[in-house]
C-alpha positions in Angstrom: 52.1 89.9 29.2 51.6 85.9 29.8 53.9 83.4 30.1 54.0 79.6 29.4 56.2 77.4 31.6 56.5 73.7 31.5 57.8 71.6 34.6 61.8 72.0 33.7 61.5 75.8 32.7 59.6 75.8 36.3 62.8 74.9 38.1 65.2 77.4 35.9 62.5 81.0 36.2 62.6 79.7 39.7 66.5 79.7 40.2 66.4 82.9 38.2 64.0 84.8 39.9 65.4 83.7 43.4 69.0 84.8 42.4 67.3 88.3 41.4 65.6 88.9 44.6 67.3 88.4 48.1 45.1 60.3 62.9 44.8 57.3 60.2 41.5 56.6 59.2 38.9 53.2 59.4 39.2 52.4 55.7 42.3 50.6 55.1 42.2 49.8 51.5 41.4 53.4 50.5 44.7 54.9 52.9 47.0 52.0 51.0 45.9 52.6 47.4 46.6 56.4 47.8 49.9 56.5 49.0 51.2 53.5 51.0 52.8 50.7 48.7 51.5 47.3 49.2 52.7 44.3 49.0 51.5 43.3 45.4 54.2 45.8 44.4 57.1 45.2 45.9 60.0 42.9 45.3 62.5 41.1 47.7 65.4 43.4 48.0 67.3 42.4 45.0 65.4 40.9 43.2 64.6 42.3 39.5 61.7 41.2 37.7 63.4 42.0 34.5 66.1 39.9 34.9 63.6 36.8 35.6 62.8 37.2 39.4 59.8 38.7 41.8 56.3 40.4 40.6 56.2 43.2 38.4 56.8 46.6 40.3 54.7 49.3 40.0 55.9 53.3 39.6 54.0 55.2 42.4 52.3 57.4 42.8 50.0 55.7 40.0 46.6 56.4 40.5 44.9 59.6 40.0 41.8 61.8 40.4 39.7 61.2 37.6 38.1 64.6 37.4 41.0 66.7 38.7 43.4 68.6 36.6 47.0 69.6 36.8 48.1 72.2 33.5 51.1 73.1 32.3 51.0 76.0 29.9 53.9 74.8 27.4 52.7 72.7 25.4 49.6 73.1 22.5 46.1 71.6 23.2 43.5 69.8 20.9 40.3 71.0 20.2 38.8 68.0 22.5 40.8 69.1 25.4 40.0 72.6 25.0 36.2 71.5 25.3 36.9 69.7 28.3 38.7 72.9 29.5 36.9 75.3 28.7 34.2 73.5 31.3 36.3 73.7 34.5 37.3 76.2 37.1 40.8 76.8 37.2 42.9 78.2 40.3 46.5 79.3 39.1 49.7 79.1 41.0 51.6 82.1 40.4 55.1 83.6 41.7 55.3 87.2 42.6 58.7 88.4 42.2 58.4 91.3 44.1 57.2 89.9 47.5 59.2 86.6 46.2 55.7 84.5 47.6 53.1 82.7 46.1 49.8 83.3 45.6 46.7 81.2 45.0 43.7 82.7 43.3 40.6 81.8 40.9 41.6 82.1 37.2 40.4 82.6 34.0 41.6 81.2 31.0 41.4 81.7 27.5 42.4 79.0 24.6 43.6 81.2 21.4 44.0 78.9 17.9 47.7 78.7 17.1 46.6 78.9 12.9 48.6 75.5 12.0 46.4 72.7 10.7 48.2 69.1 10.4 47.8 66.4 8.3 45.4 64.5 10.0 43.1 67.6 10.9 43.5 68.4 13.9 44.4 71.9 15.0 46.1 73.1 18.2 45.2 75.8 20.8 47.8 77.6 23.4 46.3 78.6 26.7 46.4 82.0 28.3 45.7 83.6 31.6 45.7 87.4 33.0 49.3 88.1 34.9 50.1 90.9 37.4 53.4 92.1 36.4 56.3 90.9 38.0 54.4 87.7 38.1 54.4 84.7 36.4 51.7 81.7 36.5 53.2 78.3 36.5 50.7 75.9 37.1 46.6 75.6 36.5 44.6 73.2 38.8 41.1 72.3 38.4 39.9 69.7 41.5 38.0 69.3 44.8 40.6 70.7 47.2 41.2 74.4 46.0 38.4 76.5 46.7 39.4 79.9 48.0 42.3 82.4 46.7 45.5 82.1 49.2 47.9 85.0 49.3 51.3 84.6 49.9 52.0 81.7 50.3 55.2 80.3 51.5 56.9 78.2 50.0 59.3 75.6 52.7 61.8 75.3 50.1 64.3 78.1 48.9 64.5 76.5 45.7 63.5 73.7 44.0 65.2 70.2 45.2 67.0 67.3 43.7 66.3 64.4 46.4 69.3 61.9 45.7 69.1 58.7 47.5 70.1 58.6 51.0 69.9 62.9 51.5 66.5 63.8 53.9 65.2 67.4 55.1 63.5 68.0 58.1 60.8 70.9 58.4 57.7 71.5 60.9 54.4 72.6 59.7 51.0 72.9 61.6 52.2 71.4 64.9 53.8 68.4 63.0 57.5 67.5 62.6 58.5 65.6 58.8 61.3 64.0 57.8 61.3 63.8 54.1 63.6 61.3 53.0 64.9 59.3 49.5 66.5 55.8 49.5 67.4 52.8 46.7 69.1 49.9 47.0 72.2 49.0 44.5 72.3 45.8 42.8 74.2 44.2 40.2 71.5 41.9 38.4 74.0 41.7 34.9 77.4 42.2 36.8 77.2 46.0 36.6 76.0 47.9 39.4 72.3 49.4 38.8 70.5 51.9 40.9 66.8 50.2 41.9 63.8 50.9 44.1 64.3 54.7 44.6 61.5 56.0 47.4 60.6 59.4 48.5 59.4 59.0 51.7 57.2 61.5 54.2 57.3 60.8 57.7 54.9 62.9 60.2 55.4 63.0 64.1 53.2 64.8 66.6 54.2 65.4 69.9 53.0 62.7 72.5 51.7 60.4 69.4 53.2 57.9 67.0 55.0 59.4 63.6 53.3 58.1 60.0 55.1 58.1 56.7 53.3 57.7 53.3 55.6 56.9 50.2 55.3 60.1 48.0 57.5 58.2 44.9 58.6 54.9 44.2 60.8 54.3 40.6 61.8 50.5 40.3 64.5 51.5 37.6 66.4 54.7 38.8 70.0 55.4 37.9 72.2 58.6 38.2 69.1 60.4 39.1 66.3 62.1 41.2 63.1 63.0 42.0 62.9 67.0 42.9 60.9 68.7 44.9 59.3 71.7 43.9 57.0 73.2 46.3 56.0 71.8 50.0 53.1 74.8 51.3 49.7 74.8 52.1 47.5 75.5 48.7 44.3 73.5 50.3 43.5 75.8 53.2 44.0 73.4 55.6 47.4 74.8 56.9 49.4 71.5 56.4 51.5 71.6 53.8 50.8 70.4 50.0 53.7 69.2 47.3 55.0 69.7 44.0 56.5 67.1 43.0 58.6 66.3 39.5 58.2 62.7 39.3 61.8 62.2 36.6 59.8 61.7 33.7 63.3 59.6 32.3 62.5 56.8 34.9 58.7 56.6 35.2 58.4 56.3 31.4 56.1 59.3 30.7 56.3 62.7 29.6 53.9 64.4 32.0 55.8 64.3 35.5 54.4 67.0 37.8 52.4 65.4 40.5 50.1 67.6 43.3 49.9 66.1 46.5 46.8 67.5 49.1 46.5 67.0 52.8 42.6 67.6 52.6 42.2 64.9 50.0 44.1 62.0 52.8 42.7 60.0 55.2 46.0 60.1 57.2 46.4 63.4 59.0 48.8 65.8 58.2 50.2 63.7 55.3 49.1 64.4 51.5 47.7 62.3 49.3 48.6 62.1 45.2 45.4 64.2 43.2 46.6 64.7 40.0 49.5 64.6 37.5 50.6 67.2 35.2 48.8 67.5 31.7 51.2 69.3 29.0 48.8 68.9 26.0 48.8 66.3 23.6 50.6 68.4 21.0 54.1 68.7 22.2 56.1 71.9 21.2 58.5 70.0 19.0 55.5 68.2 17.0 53.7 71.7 16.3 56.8 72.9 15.4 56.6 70.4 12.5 59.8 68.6 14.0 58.0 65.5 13.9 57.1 65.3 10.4 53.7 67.6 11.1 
């Protein structure tokens, strides 16, 4: 049995499957191009760009991992990416229903032709990986940080969650005490009120020593929504936690939202830094379903 499972069907098996079973480092400009915005990108409060005011703003997090990989298995793949694939190891992310906990673990994966040819020539492929049952896989990573199988893993949220400006969760973890918290300011640029400069913020205290914060997401354009939260655990093996993030792919302008964020890959201790972003495929669903004139 194998499933495929995109970011939003993530957050609805995940509702469904929980309702069914009761210091900073030395190099400065390499911490503040991870995670910290700079000054370059950001705007005096109320001022739009747009609307002919202040520098361009920048959607963060914006910068990547070149070699690491974040997969989604909904959507159909092209024979290129399949070569670059098939060339990677892959640890999957999967969900055990039984023991409602995740587990970690070094994964194969196999890229099966679909049979539809389009216009152009290209040809798509689906990608499959061996399940457990009760189990389902929903997410593949390929980079530097995973690199020994977890089992059950806990996940610090009960479900996955919508951060609305202004609402903030506190948690401990490793020793550490966070304060995750969202924020955006309200302006009225055209005479009707717009939602602007939504943040997702991560603020770490130790006992004894001062509290850091990296900025996890910032939107310039955000109205009547939120970024949501869909895992905060430790999938590094350095017992802080790691995040799953789903960026609002309606504000950032791009289909692919899902963002990984690793403790082992930051200079600044006990805080994650962003690794990769989600890859659905090039072929969307609604394209090899011919819906786009294929």
């Amino acid at each position: 049995m194998k499933f495929k499972i995109n970011l939003m069907l993530f957050m609805a098996v995940m509702m469904t499957l929980f309702s069914c079973n009761n210091g900073m480092g030395n190099d400065q400009q390499k911490n503040t191009i991870d995670t910290i915005l700079t000054d370059e990108s950001i705007n005096e409060i109320g001022v739009v760009s747009e609307a002919g005011g202040g520098a361009k703003k920048v959607n963060l997090p914006n910068e990547f991992e070149e070699d690491a990989v974040m997969l989604s298995l909904e959507n159909y793949f092209t024979q290129d990416e399949v070569d670059q694939y098939k060339k990677l190891e892959f640890y999957g992310l999967f969900y055990d229903s039984t023991s409602t906990s995740y587990n970690l673990r070094k994964t194969l994966t196999s890229f099966i032709e679909t049979g539809i040819h389009y216009d152009d020539g290209r040809t798509s492929f689906e990608c499959g990986v061996a399940i457990k049952e009760k189990e389902a896989c929903l997410f593949l990573f390929s980079n530097h940080y995973m690199t020994k199988d977890l089992i059950r893993v806990k996940n610090l949220l009960a479900e996955p969650r919508f951060f609305k400006p202004d609402e903030m969760m506190n948690f401990t973890s490793n020793g550490f005490t966070y304060t995750l918290s969202a924020s955006d300011y309200l302006v009225e640029p055209n005479g009707s009120q717009t939602h602007m400069d939504y943040k997702l913020m991560l603020n770490a205290s130790v006992q004894n020593a001062a509290s850091t914060e990296t900025l996890l997401s910032f939107i310039p354009w955000f109205d009547d929504g939120a970024v949501t939260v869909l895992f905060i655990g430790d999938l590094d093996g350095d017992s802080c936690p790691d995040y799953i993030i789903d960026n609002a792919s309606k504000y950032t302008g791009v289909s692919t939202s899902g963002v990984f964020y690793s403790t082992k890959a930051s200079n600044l201790k006990g805080l994650p830094k962003p690794v990769s972003q989600q890859n659905g495929g090039s072929i969307g669903k609604q394209e090899h379903n011919g819906e786009f004139g294929c």
